[in-house]
C-alpha positions as a printed Julia matrix, in Angstrom:
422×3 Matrix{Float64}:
  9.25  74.8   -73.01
 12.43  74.93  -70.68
 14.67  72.29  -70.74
 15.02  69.38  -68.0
 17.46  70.33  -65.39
 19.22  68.75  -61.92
 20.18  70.32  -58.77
 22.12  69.43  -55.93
 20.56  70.14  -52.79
 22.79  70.6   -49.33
 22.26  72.24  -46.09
 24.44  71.79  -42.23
 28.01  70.7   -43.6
 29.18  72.42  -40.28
 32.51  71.92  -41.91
 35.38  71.59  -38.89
 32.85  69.75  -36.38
 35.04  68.77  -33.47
 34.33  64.95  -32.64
 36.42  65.93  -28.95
 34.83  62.91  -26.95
 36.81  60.29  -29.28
 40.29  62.29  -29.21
 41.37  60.34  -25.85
 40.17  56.82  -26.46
 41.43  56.49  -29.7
 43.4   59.08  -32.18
 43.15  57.44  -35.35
 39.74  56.73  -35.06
 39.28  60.82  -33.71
 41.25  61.43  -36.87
 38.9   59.98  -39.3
 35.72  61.34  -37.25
 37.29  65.03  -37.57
 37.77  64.63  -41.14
 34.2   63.39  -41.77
 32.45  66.65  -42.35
 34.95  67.43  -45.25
 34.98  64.44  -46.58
 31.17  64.17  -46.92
 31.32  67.34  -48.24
 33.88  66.01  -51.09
 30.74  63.46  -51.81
 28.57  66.68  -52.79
 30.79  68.32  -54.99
 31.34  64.34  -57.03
 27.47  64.17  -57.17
 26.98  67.27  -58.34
 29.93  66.87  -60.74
 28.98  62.87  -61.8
 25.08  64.18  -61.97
 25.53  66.57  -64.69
 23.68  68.96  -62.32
 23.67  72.58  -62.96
 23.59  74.55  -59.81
 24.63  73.12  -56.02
 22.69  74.74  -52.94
 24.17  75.12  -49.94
 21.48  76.2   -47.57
 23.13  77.48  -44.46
 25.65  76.33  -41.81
 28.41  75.43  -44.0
 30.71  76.13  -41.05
 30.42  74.8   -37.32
 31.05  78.23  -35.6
 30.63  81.9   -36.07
 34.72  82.32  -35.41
 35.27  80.43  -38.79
 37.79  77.81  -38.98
 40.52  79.07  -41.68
 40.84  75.26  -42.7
 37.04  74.94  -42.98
 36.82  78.22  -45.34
 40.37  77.43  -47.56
 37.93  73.89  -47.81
 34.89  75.42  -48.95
 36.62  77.75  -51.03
 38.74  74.9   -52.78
 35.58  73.16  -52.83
 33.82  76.19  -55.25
 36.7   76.23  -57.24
 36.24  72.38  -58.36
 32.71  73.03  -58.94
 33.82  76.31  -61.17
 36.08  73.88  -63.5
 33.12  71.71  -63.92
 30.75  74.56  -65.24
 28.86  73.88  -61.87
 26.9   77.2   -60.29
 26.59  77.18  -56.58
 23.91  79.59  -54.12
 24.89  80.09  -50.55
 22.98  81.53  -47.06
 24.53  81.58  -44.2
 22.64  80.25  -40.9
 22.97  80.66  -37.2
 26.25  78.77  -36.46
 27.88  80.79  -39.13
 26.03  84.5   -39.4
 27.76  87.31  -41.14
 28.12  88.77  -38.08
 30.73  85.98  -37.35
 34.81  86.17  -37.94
 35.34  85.73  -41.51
 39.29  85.02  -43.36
 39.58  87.69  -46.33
 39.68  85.07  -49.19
 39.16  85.61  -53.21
 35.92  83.15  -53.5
 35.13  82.01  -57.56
 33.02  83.64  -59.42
 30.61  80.88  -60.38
 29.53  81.25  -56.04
 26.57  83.77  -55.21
 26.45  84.29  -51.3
 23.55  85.91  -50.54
 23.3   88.89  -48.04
 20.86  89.6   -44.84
 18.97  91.51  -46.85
 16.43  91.37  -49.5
 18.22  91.14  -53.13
 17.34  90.28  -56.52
 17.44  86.34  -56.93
 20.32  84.85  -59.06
 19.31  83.5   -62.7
 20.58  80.01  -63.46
 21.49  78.23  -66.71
 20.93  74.85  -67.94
 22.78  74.15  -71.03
 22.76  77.6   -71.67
 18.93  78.66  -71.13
 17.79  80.33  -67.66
 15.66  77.44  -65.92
 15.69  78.43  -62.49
 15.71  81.92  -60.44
 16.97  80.96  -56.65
 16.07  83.8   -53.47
 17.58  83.64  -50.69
 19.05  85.31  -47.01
 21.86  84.76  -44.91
 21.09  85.94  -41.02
 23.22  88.87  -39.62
 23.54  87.41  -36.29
 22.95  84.14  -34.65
 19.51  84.48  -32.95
 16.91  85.5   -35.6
 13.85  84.16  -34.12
 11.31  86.17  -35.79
  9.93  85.07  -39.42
 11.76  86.27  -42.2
  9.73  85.64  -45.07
  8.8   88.58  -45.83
 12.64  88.84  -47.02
 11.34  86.71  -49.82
  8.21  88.23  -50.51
  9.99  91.77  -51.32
 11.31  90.51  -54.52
  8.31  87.88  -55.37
  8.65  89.2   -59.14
  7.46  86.75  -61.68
 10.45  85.68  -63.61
  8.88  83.09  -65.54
 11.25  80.33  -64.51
 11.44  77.37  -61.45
 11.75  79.6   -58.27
 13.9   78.41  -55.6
 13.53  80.1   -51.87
 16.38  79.25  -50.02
 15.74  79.41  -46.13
 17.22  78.39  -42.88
 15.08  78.31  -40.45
 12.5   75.9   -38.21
  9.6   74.86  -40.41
  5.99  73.95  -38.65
  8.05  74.25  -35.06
 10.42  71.15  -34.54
 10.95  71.11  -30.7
 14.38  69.29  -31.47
 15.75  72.02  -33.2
 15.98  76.19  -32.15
 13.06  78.42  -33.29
 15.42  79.96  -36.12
 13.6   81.9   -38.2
 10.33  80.13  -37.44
  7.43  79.66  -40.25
  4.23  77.78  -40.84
  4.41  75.48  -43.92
  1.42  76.82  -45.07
  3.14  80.68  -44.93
  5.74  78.91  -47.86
  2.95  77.43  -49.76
  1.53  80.82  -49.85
  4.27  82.4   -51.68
  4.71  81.9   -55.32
  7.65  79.51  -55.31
  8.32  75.75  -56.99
 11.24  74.45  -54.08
 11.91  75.63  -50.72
 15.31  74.5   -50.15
 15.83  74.5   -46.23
 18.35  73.81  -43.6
 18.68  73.53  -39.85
 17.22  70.64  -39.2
 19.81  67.89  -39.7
 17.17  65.04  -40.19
 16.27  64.39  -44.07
 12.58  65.29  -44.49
 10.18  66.19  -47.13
  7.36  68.09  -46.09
  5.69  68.52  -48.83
  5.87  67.04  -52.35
  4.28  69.38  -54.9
  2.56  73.11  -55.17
  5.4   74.08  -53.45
  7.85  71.28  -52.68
  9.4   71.78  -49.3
 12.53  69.53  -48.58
 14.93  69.37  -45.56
 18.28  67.28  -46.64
 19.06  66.76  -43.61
 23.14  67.18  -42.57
 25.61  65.08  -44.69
 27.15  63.77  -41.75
 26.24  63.0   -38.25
 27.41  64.93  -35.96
 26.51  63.21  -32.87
 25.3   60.18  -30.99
 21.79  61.47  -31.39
 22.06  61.92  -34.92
 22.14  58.42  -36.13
 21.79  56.65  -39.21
 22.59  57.67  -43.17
 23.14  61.06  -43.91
 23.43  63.34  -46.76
 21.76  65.75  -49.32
 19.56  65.66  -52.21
 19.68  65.31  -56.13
 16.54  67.24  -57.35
 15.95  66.82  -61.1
 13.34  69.36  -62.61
 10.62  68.16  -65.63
  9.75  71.15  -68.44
  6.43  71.32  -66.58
  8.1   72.23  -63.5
  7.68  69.13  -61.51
 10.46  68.01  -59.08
 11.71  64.26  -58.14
 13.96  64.48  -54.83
 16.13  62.01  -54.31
 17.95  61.48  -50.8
 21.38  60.45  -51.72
 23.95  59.59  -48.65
 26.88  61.16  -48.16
 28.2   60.03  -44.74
 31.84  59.43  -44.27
 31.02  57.25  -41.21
 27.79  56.49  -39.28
 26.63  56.54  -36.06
 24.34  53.49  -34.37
 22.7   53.07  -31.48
 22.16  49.32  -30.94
 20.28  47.36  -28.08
 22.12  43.91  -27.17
 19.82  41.33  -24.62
 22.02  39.24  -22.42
 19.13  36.54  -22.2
 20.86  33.02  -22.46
 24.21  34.03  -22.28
 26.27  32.0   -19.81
 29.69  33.81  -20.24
 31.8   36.77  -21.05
 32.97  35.39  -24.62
 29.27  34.57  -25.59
 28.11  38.09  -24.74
 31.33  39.95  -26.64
 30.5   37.22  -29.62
 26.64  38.43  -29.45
 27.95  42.03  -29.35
 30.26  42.0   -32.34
 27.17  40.15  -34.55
 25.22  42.89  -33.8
 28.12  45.41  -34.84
 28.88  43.46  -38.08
 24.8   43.35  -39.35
 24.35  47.09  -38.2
 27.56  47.74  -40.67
 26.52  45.96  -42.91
 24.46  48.14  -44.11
 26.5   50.42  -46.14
 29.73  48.94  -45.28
 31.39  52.11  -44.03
 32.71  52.99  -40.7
 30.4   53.13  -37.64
 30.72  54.54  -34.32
 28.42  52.9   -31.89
 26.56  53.11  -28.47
 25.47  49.6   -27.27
 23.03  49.05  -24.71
 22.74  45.76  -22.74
 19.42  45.05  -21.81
 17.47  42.39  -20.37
 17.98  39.51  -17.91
 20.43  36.53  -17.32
 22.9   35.31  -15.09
 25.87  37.94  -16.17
 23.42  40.69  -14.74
 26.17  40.95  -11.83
 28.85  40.45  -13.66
 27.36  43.78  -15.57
 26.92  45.16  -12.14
 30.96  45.78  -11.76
 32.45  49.16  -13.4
 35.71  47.24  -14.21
 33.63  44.74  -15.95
 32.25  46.7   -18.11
 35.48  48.38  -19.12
 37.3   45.19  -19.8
 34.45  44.66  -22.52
 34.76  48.06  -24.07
 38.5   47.18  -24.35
 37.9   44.05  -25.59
 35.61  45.61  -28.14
 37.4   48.52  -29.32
 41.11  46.15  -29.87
 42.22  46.48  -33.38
 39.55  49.31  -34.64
 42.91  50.64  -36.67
 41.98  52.05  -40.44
 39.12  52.27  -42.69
 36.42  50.91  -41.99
 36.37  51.0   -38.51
 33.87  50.16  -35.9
 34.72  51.63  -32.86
 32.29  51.02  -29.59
 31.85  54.84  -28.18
 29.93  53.61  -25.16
 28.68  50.14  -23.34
 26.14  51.1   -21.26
 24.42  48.51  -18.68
 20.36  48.39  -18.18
 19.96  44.73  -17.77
 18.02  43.55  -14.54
 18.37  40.59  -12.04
 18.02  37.11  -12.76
 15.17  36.94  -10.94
 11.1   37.24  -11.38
 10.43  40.67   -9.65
  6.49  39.88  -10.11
  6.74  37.07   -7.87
  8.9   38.94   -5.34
  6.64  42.09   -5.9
  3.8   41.14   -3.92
  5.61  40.15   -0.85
  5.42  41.55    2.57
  8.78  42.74    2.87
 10.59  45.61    2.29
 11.9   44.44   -0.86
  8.33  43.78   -2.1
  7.36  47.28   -1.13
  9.98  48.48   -2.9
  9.13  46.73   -6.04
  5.71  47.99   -5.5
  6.5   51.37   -5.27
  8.6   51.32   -8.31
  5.65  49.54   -9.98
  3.07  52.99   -9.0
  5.99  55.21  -10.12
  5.55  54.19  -13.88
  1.72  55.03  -13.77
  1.05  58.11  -10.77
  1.64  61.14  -11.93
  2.15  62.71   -8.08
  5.06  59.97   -7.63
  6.4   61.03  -10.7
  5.93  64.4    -9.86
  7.53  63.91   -6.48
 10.72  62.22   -8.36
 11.26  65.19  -10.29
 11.44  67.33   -8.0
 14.04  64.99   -6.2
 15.86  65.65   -8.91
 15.73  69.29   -9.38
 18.54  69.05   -6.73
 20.77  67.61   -9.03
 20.33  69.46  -12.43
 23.9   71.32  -11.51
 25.3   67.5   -12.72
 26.3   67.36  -16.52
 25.11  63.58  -17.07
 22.26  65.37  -15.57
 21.83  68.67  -17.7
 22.35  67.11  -20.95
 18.63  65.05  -20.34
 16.92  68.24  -19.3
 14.04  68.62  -20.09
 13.0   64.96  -18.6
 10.71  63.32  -20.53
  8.61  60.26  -20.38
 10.6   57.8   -21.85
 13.92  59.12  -19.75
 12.35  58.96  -16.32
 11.15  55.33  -17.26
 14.44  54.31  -17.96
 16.09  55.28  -14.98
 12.88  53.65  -13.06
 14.14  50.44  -14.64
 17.88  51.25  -13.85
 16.68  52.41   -9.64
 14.67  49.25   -9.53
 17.56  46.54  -10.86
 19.91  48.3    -8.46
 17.67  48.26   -5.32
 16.33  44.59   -6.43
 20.38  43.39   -6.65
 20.84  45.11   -3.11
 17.57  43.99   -1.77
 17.19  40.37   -2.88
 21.26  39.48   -2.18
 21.71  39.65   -5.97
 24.65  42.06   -6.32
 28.05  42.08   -6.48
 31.03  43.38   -4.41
């Protein structure tokens, strides 16, 4: 019987991510963002190191671009190195932001790293405590757009080695819409072939798809990279039972977090009462894990400050106000204060009237439900996809047209019912 072993499990460091929106607003806090991806990579190589764990995975993406940043690879490299002087193993693929066919610095990597090619090679063997537990596949892309399967890469050298077989694969598993069709496969094409863990990467949520008879894990990306990728982020410490069982455990890594947070203005009489609800929601959102967060608040809701909202300037002042002293670590730093609250008044009672602002409410209502109006609006928009703050919500969806419903129908109610501001 083989011994019990642990694993570290990592995928999407994209080591060098640029964090360019925050550079102007505030360079310290830039600072800290850019140094986030290497820093939760640092948190790998201590788990792996504090865990005991015999082998580290690294399952694609470890750098942002194909036109590798020097710094990024003298990181990784260093990063190898610590793992070598701890008697740690590592596997690595390479994925579609960093494909061999990418520009590469000429460095002397340690010996205790296996990169694997775009081809299909014989796994490598790894040791726990000096008996081979685990035989680990896997296959780097050549170029950045491989969108056909690749599994049969795998299934060329499906030899039986006796041991826990590890395919590692970077790719889109069951077809997430959120994320390219990289290397696309069903889950039930892994389950098919004969191995214990599919270690993937690509998708930067953490996900496990399937818990036994093959388990199939996504770790997710250590660290956010973006406003839409909120929440903890990390990798996963996977320890292996002599019967061949695995336990995965998500462990976070983040080196800050981001948060997107919805703040009501309902019963709020003043400016100091709505920074004071604000920075309460900040402080129990951080609270969490204690660490820096960058955050996107939303106002919402209705109340008399609705036209105070209304005003550009306004709204600046508060993001000032809110982002004053966010010096060091932690930090919470406000990345955007963005206004969807609605007039102090009852639209349903107004929305029935025989006036133009009651057909306008009424119109607005039959937008949310017709599918023709709806239909109509996007094409009315078609006109403007050119516009970024358009582009980046392509393709509109439900929820996104709703929103700016709500938005159209505050604006026209302010102008319509004497309600706005100069």
């Amino acid at each position: 019987m083989r011994p019990r072993f642990t694993f570290v499990h990592a995928a999407d460091l994209h080591l060098g991510s640029p964090f360019q929106g925050l550079r102007a607003a505030s360079p310290s806090v830039a600072a800290a963002a850019d140094a986030a991806t290497y820093r939760a990579f640092d948190r790998i190589l201590s788990l792996a190191i504090e865990s005991e764990a015999a082998f580290v995975l690294f399952s694609g993406d470890v750098y942002d671009a194909e036109d590798r940043n020097l710094t990024a690879q003298l990181r990784f490299r260093d990063g190898l190195r610590r793992l070598q002087r701890a008697g740690v193993r590592a596997c690595v693929i390479h994925g579609n932001h960093d494909h061999l066919g990418g520009t590469q610095a000429r460095l002397e990597w340690p010996e205790n790293a296996r990169f694997f090619p775009a081809r299909p090679t014989a796994p490598e063997i790894l040791h726990a405590g000096g008996v081979p537990v685990a035989a680990v596949h896997g296959y780097s892309y050549p170029q950045r757009h491989v969108r056909e399967s690749v599994l049969a890469q795998y299934a060329a050298r499906c030899e039986d080695e006796g041991l826990f077989r590890i395919g590692m694969l970077h790719g889109n598993v069951g077809g997430n819409p959120d994320h390219d069709p990289y290397a696309p496969c069903a889950l039930e094409e892994l389950a098919a072939l004969p191995f214990d863990y599919w270690a993937l990467g690509h998708v930067h949520g953490h996900a496990v798809l399937r818990g036994r008879g093959p388990v199939v894990v996504y770790p997710g990306s250590p660290q956010g990279l973006s406003p839409r990728e909120v929440g903890a982020h990390g990798c996963c410490r996977v320890t292996v039972e002599p019967d061949r069982s695995a336990h995965v455990e998500f462990v976070p890594v983040h080196a800050l977090r981001w948060a997107n947070l919805d703040v009501a203005i309902e019963g709020l009489e003043g400016e100091d009462a709505l920074l004071q609800r604000i920075e309460g929601a900040l402080d129990e959102e951080r609270a969490g894990d204690g660490g820096s967060l960058i955050a996107r608040v939303r106002l919402t809701g209705r109340g008399p400050l609705h036209p105070v909202l209304r005003s550009a300037a306004n709204v600046e002042a508060l993001l000032a106000e809110l982002r004053a002293g966010a010096e060091g670590e932690p930090f919470v730093w406000v990345d955007r204060l963005e206004v969807e609250t609605r007039p102090d008044v009852d639209l349903e009672a107004h929305r029935d009237n025989p006036s133009l602002a009651g057909d306008f409410l009424r119109l607005c209502r039959e937008a949310r439900t017709e599918a023709a109006l709806q239909a109509d609006l996007l094409s009315a928009l078609s006109e403007f996809y050119g516009r970024s703050d358009i582009r980046r919500e392509l393709p509109i969806g439900s929820e996104q047209l709703h929103r700016w419903l709500d938005q159209a129908e505050a604006l026209g109610a302010d102008l319509l019912l004497g309600e706005g501001v100069e």
